[in-house]
N, C-alpha and C positions, 0 to 999 in steps of 0.2 A: 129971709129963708122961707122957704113955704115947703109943703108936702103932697104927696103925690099918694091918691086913691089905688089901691093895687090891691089885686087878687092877694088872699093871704098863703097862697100857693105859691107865688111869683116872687123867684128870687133874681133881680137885676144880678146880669155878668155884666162884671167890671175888669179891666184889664189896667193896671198898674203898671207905668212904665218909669224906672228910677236909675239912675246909675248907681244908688245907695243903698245895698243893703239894710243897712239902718233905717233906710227912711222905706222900702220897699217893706220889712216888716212891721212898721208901724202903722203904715197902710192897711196891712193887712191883717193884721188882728184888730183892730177898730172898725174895719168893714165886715169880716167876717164875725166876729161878735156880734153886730146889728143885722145877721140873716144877709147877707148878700153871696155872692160866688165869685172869686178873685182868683185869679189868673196874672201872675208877674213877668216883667218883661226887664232885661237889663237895659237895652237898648234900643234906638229905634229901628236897627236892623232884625233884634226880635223881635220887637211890637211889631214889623211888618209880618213876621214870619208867620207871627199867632191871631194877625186880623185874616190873615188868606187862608186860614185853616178853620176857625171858628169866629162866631157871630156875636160881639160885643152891645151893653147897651149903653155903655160908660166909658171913656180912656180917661185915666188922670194918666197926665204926660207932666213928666219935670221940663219945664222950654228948655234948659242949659245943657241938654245931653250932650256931650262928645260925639265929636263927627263920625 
């Protein structure tokens, strides 16, 4: 693991992409608890929707999404 020097202004957006509920809020309150900005996607037809509209520094993608 290692870490990363940053402004203490700078909060990495990160875009969660999950079919699971479950697992999209547990993303999300462990990244958002450690300072970061989260933005969820069900799908990757939302994760497209939400890359074309704003600027990620982060995707966690589940690989197993439904087509």
């Amino acid at each position: 693991m290692f870490e990363v020097d940053m402004d203490d202004n700078f909060a990495a957006r990160i875009l969660v992409v999950d079919g699971s509920e479950e697992r999209r809020g547990l993303f999300s309150s462990v990244l958002l608890a450690n300072g970061y900005e989260v933005m969820l996607a069900v799908d990757g037809n939302d994760a497209m929707n939400k890359l074309l509209r704003a600027d990620f520094d982060v995707v966690l993608l589940y690989a197993q999404l439904p087509a």
